[in-house]
C-alpha positions in Angstrom: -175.4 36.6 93.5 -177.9 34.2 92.2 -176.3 34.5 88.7 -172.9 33.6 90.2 -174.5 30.0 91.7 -175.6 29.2 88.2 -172.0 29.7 86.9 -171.3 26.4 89.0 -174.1 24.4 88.3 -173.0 21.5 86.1 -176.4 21.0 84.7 -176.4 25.3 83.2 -173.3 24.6 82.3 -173.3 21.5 80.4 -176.3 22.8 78.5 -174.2 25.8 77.8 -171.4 24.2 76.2 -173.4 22.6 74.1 -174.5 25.6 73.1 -171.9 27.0 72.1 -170.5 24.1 70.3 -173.9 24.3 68.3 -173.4 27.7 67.5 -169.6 27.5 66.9 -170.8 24.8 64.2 -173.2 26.8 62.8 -170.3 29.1 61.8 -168.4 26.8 60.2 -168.3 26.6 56.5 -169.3 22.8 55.2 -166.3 21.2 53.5 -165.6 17.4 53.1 -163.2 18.0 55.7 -165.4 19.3 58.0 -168.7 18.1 57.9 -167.9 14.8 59.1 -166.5 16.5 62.4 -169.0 18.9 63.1 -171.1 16.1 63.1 -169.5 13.9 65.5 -168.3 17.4 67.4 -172.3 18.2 67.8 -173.0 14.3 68.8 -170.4 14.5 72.1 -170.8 17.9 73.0 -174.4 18.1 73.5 -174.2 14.0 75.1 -172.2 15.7 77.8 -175.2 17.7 79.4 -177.8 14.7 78.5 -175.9 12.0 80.1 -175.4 14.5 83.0 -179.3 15.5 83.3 -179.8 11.5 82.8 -176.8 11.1 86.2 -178.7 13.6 88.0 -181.8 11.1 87.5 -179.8 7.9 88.2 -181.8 5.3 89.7 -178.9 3.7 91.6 -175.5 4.6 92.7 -173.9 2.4 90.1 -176.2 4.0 87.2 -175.0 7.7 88.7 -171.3 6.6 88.1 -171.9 4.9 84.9 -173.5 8.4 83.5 -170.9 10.4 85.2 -168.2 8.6 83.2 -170.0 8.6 80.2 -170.0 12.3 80.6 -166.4 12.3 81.2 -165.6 10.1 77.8 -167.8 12.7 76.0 -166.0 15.7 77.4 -162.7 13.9 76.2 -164.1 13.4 72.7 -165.3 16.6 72.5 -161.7 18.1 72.8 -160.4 15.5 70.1 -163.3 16.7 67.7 -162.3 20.5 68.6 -158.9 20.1 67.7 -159.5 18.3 64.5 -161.5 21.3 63.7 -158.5 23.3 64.3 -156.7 21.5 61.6 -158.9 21.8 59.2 -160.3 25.1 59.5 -158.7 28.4 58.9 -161.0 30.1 61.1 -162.7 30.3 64.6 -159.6 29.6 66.4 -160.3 31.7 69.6 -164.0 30.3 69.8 -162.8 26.8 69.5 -159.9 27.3 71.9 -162.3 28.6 74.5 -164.6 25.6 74.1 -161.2 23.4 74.1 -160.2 25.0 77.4 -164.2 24.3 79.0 -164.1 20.9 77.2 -160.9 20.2 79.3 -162.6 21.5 82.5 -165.8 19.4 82.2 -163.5 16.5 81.5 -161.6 17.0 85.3 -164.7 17.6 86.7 -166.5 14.4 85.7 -163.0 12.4 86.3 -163.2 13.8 90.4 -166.7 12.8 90.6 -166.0 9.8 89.0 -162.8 8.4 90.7 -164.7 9.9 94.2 -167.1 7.6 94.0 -166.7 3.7 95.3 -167.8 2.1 92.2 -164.8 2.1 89.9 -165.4 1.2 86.2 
């Protein structure tokens, strides 16, 4: 059961996705099409679980939110990378659609905590 509590935890699972973008990019043969992605791809996927280890160490309410939101921005970036990838790659799809689909996740999660809070930005 312990295994299934760490499925949840958004600081596992940030670090994960970022992961997996790594090693997705990793995979990805270097083109000029593609190198410039992967490397703004690999800048807001791994931001996502840094600005989230960096909300869970907020010094104020209004820092938590701010680093929330940030992480949601990231999450949204991370799924315009990700489908630029799609274009101009012939391969990796289902990897990339998976991460699209987490990317899209993350990005609802982080908009509830966000809007739930009482500092609006």
């Amino acid at each position: 059961m312990a295994n299934d509590k760490n499925k949840y935890d958004l600081e596992d699972r940030t670090e994960k996705f970022g992961e997996d973008i790594i090693k997705l990019c990793k995979k990805i043969k270097i083109t000029i099409y593609t190198e410039p992605l992967i490397k703004q791809l690999i800048r807001s996927g791994t931001s996502v679980g840094a600005n989230y280890m960096e909300a869970n160490g907020a010094c104020s309410k209004k820092d938590f939110c701010n680093k929330i939101y940030i992480c949601k921005k990231e999450s949204q970036e991370s799924k315009h990378w990700l489908k630029m990838l799609i274009s101009a790659t012939c391969n990796h799809h289902d990897e990339i659609s998976q991460l699209l689909g987490e990317a899209q996740q993350l990005s609802m999660i982080f908009h509830k905590i966000s809007s739930s809070s009482k500092i609006n930005h």
